[in-house]
Residue frames as qw, qx, qy, qz and C-alpha x, y, z in Angstrom:
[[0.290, -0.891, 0.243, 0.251, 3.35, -14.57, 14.60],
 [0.895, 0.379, 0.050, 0.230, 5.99, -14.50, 12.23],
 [0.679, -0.621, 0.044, 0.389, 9.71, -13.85, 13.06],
 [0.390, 0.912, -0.009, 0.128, 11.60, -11.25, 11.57],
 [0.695, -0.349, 0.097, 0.621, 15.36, -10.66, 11.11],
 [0.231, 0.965, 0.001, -0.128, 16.60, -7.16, 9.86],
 [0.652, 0.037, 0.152, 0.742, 20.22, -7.27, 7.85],
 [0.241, 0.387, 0.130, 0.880, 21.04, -3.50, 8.03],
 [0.307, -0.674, -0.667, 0.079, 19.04, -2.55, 11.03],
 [0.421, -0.634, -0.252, 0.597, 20.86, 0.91, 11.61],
 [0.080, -0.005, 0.170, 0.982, 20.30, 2.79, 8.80],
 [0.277, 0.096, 0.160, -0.943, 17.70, 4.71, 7.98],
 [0.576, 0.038, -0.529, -0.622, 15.24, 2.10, 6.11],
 [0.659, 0.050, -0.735, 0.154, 16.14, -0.79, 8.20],
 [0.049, -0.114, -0.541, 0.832, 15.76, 1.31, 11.32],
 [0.529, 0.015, -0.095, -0.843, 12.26, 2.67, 10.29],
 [0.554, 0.175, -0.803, -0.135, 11.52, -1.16, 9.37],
 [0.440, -0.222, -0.755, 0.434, 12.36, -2.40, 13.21],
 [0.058, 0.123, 0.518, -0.845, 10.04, 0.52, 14.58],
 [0.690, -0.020, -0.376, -0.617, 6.85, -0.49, 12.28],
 [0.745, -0.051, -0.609, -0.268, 7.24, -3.63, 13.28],
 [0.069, 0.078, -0.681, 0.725, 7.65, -3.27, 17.23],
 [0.393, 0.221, 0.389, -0.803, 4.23, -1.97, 17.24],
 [0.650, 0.061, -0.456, -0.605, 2.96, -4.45, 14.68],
 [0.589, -0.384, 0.438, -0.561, 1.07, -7.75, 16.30],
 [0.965, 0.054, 0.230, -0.109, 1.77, -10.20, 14.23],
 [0.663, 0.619, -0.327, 0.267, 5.35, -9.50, 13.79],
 [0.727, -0.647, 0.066, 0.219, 8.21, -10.46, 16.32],
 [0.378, 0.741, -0.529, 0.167, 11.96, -8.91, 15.21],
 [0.828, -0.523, 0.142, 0.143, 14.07, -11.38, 16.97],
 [0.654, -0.449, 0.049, 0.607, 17.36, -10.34, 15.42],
 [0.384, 0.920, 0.020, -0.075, 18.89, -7.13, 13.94],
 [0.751, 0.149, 0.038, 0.643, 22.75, -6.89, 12.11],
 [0.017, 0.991, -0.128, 0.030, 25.15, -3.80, 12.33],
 [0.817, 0.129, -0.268, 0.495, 28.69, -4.28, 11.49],
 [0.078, -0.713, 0.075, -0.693, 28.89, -0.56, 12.71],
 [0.392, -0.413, 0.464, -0.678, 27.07, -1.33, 16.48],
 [0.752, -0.071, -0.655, -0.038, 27.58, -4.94, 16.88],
 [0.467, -0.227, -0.731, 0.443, 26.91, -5.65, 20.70],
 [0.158, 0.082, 0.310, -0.934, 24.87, -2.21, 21.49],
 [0.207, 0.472, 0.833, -0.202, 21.32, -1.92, 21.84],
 [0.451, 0.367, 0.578, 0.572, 18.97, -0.51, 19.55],
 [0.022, -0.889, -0.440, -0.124, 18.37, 2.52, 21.27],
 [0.469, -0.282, 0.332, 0.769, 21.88, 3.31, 21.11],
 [0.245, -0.086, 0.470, 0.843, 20.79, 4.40, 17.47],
 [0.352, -0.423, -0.619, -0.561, 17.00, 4.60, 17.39],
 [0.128, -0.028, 0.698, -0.704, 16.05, 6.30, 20.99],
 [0.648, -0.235, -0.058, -0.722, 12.09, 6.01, 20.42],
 [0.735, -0.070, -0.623, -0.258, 13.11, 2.45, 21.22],
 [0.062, 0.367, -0.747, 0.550, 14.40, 2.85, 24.45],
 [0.348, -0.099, 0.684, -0.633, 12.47, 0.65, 26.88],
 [0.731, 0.207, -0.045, -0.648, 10.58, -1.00, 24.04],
 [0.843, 0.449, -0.280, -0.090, 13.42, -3.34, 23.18],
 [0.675, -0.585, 0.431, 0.131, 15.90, -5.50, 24.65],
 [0.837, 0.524, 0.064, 0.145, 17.19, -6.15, 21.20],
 [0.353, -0.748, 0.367, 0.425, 21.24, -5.75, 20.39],
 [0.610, 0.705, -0.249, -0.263, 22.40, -5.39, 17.15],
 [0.835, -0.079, 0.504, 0.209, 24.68, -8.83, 15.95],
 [0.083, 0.508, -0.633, -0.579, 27.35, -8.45, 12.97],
 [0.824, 0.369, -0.272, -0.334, 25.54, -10.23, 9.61],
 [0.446, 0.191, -0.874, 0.021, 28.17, -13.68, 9.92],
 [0.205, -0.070, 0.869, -0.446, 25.80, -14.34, 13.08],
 [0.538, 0.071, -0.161, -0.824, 22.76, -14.34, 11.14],
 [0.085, -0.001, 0.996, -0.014, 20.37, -17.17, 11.71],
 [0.054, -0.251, -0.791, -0.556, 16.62, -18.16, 10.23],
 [0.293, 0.254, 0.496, -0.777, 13.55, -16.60, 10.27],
 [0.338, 0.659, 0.620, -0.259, 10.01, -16.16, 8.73],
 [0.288, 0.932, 0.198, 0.097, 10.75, -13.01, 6.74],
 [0.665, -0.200, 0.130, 0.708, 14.23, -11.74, 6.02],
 [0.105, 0.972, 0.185, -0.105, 14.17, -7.55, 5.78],
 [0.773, 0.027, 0.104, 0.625, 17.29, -6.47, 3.75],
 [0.057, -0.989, -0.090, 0.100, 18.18, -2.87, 4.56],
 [0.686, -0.233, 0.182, 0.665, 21.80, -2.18, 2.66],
 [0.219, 0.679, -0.260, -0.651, 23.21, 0.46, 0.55],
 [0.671, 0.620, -0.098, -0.394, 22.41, 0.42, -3.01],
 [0.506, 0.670, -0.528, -0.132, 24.14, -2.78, -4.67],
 [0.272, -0.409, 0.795, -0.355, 25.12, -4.78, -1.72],
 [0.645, -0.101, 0.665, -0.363, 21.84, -7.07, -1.87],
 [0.840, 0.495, -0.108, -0.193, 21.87, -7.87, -5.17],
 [0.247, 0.723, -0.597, 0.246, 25.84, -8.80, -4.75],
 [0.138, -0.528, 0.682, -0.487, 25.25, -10.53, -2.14],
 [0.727, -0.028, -0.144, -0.671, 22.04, -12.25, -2.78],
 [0.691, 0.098, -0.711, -0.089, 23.13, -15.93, -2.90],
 [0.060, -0.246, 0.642, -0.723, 24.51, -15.35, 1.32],
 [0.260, 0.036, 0.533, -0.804, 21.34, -14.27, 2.19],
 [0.653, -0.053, -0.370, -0.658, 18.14, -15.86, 0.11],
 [0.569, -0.136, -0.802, 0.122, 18.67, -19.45, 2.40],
 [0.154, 0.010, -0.796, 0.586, 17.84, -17.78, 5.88],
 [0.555, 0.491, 0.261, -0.619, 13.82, -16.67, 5.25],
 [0.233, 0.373, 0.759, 0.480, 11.36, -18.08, 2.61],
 [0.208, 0.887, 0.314, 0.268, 10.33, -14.42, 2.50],
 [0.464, -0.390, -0.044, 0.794, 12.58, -11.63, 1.86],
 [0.096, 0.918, 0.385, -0.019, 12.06, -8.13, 1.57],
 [0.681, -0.097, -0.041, 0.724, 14.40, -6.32, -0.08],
 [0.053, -0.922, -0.293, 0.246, 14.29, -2.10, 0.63],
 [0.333, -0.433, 0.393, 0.740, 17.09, -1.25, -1.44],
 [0.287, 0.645, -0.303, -0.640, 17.16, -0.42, -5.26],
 [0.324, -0.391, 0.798, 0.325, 18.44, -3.56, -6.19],
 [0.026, 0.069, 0.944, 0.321, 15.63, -5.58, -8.07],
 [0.328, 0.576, 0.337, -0.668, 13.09, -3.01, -8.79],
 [0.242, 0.654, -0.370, -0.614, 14.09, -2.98, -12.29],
 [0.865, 0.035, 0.499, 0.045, 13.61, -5.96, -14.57],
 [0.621, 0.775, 0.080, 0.084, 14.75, -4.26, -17.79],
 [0.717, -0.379, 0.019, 0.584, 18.57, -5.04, -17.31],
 [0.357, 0.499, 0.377, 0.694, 18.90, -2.16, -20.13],
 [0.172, -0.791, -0.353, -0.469, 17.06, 0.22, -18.20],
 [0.825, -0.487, -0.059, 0.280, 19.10, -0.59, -15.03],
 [0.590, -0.067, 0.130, 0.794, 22.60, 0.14, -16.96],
 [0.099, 0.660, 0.199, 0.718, 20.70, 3.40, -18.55],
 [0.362, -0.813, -0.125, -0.438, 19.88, 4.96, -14.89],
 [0.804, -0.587, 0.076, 0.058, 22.64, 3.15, -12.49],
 [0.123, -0.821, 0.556, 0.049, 25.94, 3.17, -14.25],
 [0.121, -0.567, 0.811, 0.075, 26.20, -0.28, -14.44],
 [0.532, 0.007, -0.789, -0.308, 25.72, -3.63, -15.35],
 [0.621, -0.555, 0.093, -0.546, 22.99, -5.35, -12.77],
 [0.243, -0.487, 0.799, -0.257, 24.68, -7.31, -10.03],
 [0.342, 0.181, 0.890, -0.242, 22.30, -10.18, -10.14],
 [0.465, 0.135, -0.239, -0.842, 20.22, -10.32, -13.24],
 [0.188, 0.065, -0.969, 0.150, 19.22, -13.77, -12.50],
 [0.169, -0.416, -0.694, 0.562, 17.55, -13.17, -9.71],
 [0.177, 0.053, -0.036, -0.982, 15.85, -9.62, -11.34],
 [0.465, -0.147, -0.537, -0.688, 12.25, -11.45, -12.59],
 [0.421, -0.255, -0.844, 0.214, 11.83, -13.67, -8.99],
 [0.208, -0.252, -0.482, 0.813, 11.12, -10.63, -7.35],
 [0.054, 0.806, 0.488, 0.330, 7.51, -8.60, -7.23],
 [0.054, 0.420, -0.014, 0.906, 7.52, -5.01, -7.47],
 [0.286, -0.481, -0.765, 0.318, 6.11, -4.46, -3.97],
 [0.297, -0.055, 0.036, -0.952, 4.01, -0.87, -4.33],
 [0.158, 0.266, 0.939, -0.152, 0.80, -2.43, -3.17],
 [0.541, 0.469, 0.288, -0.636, -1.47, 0.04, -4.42],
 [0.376, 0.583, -0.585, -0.419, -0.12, -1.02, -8.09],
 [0.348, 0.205, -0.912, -0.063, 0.62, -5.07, -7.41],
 [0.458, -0.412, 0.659, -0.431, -1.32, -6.11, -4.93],
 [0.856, 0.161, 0.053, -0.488, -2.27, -9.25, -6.16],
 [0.762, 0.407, -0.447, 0.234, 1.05, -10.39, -7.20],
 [0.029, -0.673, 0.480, -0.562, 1.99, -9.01, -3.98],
 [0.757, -0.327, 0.383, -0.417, -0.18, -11.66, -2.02],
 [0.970, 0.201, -0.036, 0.132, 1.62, -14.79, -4.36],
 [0.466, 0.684, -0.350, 0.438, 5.48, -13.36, -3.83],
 [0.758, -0.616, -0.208, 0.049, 7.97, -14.26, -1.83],
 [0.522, -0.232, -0.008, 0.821, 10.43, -11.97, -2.73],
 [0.180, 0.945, 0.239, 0.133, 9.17, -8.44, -2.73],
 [0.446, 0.058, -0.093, 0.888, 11.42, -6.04, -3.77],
 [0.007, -0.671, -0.459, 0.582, 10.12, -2.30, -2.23],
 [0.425, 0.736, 0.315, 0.423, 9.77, 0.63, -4.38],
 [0.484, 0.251, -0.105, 0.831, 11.54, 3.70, -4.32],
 [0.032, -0.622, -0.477, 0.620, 10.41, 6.84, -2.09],
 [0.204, 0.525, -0.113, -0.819, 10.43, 9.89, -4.89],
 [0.158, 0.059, -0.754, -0.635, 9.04, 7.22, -7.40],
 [0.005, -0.390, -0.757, 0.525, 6.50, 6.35, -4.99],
 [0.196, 0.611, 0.212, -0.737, 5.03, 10.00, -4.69],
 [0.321, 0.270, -0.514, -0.748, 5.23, 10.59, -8.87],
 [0.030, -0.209, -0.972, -0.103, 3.34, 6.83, -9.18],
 [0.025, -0.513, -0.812, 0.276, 0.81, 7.23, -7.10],
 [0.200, 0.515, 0.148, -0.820, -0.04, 11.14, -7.98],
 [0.190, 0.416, -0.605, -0.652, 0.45, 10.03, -11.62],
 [0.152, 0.045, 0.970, 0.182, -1.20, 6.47, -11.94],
 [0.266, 0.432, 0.598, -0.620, -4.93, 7.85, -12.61],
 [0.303, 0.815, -0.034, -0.492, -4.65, 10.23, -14.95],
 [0.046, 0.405, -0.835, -0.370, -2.25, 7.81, -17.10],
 [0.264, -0.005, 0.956, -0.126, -4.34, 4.91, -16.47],
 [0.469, 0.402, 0.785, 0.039, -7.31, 6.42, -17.99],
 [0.425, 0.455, 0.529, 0.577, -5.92, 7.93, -21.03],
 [0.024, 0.909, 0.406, -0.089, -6.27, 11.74, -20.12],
 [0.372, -0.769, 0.269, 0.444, -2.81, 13.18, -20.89],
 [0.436, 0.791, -0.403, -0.152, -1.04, 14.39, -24.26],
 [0.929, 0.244, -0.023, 0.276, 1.21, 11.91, -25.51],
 [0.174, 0.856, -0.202, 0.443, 4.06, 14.35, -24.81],
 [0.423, 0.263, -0.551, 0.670, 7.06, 14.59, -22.20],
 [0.504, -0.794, -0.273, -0.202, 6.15, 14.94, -18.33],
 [0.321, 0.548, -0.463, 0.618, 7.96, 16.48, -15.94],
 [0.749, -0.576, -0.306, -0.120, 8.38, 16.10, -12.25],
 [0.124, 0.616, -0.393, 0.671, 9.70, 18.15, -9.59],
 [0.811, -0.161, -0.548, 0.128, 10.61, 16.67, -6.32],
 [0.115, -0.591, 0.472, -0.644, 11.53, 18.28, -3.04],
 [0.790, -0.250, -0.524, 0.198, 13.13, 15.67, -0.35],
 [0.388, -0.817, 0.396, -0.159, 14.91, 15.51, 2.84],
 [0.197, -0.789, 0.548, -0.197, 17.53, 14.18, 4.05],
 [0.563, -0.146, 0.810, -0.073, 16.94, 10.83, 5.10],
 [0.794, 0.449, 0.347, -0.218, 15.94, 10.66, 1.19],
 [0.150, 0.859, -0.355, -0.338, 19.00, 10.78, 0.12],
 [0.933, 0.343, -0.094, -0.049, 20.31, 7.57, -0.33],
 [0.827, 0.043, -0.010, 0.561, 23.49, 7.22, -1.37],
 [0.214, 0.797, 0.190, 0.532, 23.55, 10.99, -2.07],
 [0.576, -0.291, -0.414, 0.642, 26.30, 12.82, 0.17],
 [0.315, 0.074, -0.072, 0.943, 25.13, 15.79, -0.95],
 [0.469, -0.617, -0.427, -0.466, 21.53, 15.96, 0.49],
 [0.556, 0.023, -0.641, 0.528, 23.42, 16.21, 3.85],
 [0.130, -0.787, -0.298, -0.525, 21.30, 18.39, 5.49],
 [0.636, -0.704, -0.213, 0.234, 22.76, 18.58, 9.14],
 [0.433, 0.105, -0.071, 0.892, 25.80, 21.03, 8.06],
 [0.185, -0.684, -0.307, 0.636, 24.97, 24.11, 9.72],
 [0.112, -0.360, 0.312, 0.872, 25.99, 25.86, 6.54],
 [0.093, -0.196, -0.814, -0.538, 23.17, 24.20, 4.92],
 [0.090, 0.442, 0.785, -0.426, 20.30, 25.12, 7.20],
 [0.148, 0.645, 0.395, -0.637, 17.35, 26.21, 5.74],
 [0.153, 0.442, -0.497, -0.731, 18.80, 26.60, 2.35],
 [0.796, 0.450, 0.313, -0.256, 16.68, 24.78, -0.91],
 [0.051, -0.515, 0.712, 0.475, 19.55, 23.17, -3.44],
 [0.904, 0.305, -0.097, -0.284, 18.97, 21.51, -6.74],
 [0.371, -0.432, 0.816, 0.098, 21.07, 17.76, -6.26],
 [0.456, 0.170, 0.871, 0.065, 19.50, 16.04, -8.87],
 [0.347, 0.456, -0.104, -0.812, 18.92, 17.99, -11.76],
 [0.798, 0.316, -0.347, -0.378, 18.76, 15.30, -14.41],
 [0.594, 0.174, -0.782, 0.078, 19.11, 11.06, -14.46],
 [0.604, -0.401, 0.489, -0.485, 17.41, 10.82, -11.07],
 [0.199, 0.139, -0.945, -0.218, 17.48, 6.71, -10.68],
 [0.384, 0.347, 0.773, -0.367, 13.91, 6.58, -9.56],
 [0.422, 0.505, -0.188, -0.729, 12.79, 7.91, -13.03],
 [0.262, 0.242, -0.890, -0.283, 13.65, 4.46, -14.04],
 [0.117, 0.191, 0.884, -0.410, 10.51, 3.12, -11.94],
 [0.121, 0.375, 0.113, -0.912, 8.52, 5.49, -13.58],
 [0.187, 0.383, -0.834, -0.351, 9.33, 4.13, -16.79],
 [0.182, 0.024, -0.980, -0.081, 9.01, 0.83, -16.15],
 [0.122, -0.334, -0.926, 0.128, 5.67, 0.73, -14.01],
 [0.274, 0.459, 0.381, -0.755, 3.25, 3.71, -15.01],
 [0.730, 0.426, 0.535, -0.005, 0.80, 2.73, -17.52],
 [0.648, 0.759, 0.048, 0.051, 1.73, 3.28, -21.26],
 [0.795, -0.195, 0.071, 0.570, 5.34, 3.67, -20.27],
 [0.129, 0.988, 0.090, 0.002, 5.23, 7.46, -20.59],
 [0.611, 0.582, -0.125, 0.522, 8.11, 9.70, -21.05],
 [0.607, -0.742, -0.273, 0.081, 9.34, 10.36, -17.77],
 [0.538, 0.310, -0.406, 0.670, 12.22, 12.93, -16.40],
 [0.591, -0.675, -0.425, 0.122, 12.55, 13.97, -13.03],
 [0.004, -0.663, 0.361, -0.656, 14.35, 17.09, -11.18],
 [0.548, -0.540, -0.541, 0.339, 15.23, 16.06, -7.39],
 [0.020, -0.740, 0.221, -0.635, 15.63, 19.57, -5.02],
 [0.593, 0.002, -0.673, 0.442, 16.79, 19.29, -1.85],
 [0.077, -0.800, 0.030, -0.594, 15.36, 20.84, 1.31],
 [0.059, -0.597, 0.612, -0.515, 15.99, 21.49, 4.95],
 [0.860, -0.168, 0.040, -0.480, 13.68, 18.75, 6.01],
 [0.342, -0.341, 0.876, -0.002, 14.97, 15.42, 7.67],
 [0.407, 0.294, 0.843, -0.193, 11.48, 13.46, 6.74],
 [0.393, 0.686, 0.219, -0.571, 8.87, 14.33, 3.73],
 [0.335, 0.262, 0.690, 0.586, 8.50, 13.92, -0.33],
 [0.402, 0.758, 0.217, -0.465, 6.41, 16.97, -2.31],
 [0.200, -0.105, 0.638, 0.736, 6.33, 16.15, -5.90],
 [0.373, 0.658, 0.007, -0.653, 4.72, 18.49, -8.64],
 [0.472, 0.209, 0.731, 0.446, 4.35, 16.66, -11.83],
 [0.325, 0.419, -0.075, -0.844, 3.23, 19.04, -15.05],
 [0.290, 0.086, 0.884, 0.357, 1.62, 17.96, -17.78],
 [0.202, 0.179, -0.220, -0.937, -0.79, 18.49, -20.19],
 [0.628, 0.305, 0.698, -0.161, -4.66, 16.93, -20.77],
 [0.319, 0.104, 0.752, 0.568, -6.01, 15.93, -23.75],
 [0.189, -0.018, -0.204, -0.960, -8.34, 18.40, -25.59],
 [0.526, -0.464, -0.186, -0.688, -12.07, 18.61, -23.85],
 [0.602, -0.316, -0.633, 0.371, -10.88, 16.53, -20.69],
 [0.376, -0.757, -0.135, -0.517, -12.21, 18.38, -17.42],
 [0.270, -0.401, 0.699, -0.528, -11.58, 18.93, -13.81],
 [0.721, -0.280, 0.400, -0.492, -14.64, 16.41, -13.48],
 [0.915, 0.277, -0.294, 0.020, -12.84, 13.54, -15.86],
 [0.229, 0.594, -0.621, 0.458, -10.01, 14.17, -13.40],
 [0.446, -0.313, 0.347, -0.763, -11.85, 13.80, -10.82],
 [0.909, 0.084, 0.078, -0.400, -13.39, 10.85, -11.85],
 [0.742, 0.419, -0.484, 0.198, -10.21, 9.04, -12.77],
 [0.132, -0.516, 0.632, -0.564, -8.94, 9.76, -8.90],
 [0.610, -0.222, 0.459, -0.606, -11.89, 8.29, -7.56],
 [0.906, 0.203, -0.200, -0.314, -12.27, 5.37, -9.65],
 [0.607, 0.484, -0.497, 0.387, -8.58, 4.37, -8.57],
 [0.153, 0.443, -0.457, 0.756, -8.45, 5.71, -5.29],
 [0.530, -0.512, -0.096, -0.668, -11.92, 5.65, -3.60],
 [0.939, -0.256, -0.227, -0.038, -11.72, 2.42, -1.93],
 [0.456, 0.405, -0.472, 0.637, -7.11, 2.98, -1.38],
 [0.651, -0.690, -0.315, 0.007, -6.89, 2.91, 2.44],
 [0.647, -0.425, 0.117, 0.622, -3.57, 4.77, 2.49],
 [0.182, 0.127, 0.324, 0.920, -4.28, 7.48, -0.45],
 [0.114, 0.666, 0.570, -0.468, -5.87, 10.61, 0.05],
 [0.300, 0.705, 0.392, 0.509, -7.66, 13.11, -2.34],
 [0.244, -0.737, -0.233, 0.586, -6.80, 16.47, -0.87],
 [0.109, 0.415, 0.362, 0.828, -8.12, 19.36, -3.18],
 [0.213, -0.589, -0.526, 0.575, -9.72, 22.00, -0.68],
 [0.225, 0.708, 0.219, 0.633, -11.49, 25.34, -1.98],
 [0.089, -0.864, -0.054, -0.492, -10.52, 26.54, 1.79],
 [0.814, -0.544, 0.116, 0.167, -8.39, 26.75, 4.65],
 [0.031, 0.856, -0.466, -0.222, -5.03, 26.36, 4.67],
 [0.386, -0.405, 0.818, 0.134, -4.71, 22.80, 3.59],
 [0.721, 0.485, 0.082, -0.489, -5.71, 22.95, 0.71],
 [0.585, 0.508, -0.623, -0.105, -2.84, 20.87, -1.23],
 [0.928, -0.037, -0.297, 0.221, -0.66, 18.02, -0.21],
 [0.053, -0.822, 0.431, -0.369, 1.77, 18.48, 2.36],
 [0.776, 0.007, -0.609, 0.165, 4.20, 16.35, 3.70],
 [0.082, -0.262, 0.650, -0.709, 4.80, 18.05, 7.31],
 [0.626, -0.243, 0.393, -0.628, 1.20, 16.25, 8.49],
 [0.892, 0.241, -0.286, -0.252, 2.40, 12.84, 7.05],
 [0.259, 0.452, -0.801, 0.294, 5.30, 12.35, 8.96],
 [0.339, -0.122, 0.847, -0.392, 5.18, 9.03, 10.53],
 [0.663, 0.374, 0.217, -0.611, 2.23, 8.15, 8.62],
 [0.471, 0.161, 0.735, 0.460, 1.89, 5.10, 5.99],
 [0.497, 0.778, 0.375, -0.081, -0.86, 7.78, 3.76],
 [0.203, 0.082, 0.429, 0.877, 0.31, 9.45, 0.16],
 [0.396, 0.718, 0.398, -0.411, -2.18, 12.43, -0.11],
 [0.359, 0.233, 0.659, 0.618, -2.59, 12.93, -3.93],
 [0.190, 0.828, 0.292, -0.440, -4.07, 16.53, -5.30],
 [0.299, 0.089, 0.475, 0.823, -4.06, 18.35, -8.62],
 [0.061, 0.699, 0.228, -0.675, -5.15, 21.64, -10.16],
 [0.536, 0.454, 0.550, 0.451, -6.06, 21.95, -13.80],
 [0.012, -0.543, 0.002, 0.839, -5.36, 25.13, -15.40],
 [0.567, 0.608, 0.554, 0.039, -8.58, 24.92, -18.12],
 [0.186, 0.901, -0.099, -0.379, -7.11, 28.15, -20.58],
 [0.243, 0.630, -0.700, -0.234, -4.17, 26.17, -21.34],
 [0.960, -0.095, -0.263, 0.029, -5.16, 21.90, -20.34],
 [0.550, 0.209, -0.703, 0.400, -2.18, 21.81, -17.65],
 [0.661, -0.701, -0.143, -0.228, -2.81, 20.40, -15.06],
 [0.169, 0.566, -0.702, 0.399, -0.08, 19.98, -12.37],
 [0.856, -0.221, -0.421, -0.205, -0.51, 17.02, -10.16],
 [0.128, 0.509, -0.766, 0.372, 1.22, 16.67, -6.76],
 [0.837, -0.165, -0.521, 0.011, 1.61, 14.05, -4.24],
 [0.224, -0.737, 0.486, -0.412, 3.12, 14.25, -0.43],
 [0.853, -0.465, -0.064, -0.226, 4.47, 11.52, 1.95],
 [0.562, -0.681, 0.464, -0.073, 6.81, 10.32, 4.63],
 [0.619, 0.602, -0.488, -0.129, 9.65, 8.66, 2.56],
 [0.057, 0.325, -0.921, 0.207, 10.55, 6.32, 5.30],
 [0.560, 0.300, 0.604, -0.482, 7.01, 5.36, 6.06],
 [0.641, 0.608, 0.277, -0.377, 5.34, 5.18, 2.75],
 [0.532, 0.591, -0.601, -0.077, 8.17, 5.55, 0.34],
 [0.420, 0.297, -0.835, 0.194, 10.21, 2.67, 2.36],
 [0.238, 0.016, 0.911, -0.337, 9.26, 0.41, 5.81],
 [0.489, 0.118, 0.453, -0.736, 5.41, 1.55, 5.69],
 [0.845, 0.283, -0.067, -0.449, 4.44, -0.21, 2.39],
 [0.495, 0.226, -0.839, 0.003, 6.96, -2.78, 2.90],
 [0.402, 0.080, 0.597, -0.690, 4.66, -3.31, 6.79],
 [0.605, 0.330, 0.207, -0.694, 1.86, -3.00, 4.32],
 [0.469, 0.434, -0.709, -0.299, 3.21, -5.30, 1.59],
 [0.176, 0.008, -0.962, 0.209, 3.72, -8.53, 4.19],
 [0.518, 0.246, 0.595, -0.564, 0.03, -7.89, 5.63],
 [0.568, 0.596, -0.337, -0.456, -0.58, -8.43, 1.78],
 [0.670, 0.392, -0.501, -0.383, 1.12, -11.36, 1.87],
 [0.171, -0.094, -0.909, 0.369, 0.40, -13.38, 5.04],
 [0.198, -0.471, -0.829, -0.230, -3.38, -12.37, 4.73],
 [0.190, -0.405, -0.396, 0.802, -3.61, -9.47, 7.52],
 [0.325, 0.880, 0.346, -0.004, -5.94, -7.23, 7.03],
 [0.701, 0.393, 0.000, 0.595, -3.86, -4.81, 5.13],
 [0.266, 0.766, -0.251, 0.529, -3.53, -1.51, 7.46],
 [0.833, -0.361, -0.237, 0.345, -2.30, -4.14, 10.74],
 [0.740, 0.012, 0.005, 0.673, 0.80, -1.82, 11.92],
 [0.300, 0.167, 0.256, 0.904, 0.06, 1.39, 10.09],
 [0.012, 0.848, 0.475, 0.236, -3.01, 3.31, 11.61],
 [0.377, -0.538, -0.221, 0.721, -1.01, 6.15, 12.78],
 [0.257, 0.879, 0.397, 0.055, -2.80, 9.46, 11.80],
 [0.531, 0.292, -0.058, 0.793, 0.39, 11.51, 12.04],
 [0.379, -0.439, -0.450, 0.679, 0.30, 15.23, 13.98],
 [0.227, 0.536, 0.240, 0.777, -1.15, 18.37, 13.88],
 [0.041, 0.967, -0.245, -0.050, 0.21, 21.05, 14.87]]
């Protein structure tokens, strides 16, 4: 059993975070932070916990040591802050942005600024486990990966990996929700005036394009389009692109499986019937899986490639859940067999 403190336990990452790991058996949260809802309980802000938890949220100066130290701030804070917090866990997990990037260059090209903590930028493994895991099981600072770089990775890492795509620009069209917004005030989605509606908030310079970059083979050319919809929960990204001349559906095919087959959290989902025949993120909510489908269009070699999943599950807590069974030895889906709903 290893003991878990959460710095940032009431937003959205940090809150997902403390409700993986309620139901996980070899984890024990014994304190969460909120400068916000110091002295309430966490089902003040997270009702599924009512009755699960006797937890109360403590301002961050009360913080005291654990096993694993889960750093859930806004974008900038943990890298800023880093020196505070690296004494109170000899593992820390850090779900922000901060020290995904090692290429301080690549950082100022996609954030705006110089990185808070470049120091501290090469200690940290890139925690996507489907990508690291090996480094993932030696590391004792995993930084997470991003949610909408996530989905493009994983749809994308196959079909890069073995050499079936034009040298040429790719593109990738994103449709989030809400709780994927980030810093982003204008993915707000609870304004009445906004229900239902489909806005483009992120036409160019998304900052997960910079993950893209940095950790899909060959370092491809990567731009990204974010769209907003009404959804609270969910990622669907469409990636275009083009194959190389006499590549097939079944060299596609064969590049999925050869990558995937064995992936306990990535499905193939290419159906010739029904209605679920693509990816969709409405039967992933809650769910650690990324389903991963694509459709070649043989007249012209594009194929389009999408991807679906739950951007607090998968994009953020679930593979940081799935990361620490990775690196305390668990089998790796401990935490995360929920199959998600349907209807």
């Amino acid at each position: 059993m290893k003991t878990v403190a959460i710095v940032g336990a009431s937003g959205y990452a940090g809150g997902e975070f403390l409700r993986l790991a309620m139901g996980h058996p070899h984890l024990q949260v014994t304190q969460v932070t909120s400068r916000r809802y110091a002295g309430d309980p966490v089902g003040l802000v997270n009702p599924t916990l009512r009755g699960r938890s006797q937890l109360k949220f403590i301002p961050p100066d009360s913080l005291e040591a654990a096993d694993v130290l889960v750093l859930g701030l806004p974008h900038g804070m943990a890298a800023r802050e880093f020196e505070r917090y690296r004494g109170f866990a000899p593992v820390i997990v850090d779900l922000s942005a901060d020290f995904r990037i090692k290429d301080p260059d690549l950082y100022r090209r996609f954030y705006g600024e110089e990185h808070p903590n470049p120091d501290a930028l090469n200690s940290f493994v890139y925690a996507n486990p489907e990508l690291n895991r090996d480094a993932i099981r030696q590391a004792d600072w995993l930084a997470c990966a991003g949610c909408t770089a996530t989905t493009a990775i994983l749809s994308l890492f196959p079909v890069l990996k073995h050499g079936l795509l034009h040298d040429m620009p790719i593109v990738a069209t994103v449709m989030v929700g809400s709780s994927a917004a980030g810093s982003e005030p204008s993915l707000a989605s609870h304004h009445p005036e906004r229900s239902g509606s489909l806005r483009v908030y992120k036409p160019v310079g998304h900052r997960h394009t910079a993950e893209l970059i940095s950790y899909l083979p060959g370092n491809p050319d990567m731009h990204m389009t974010a769209i907003a919809s009404e959804r609270v929960r969910g990622i669907l990204a469409t990636t275009q692109a083009f194959v190389k001349e006499g590549i097939s559906e079944r060299d596609l095919w064969g590049a999925y499986r050869g990558e995937y087959g064995n992936e306990p959290f990535i499905r193939l989902v290419k159906q010739k019937k029904g209605v679920h025949r693509y990816p969709d993120p409405k039967i992933l909510e809650g769910t650690n899986y990324c389903d991963v489908g694509f459709e070649l269009e043989p007249d012209t070699g594009r194929v389009v490639v999408m991807g679906a999943l739950d951007n607090l599950v998968k994009g953020t807590a679930g593979h940081a859940i799935q990361a620490l069974n990775l690196r305390f030895g668990w089998e790796e889906t401990t935490g995360l067999e929920f199959l998600g709903l349907h209807p």
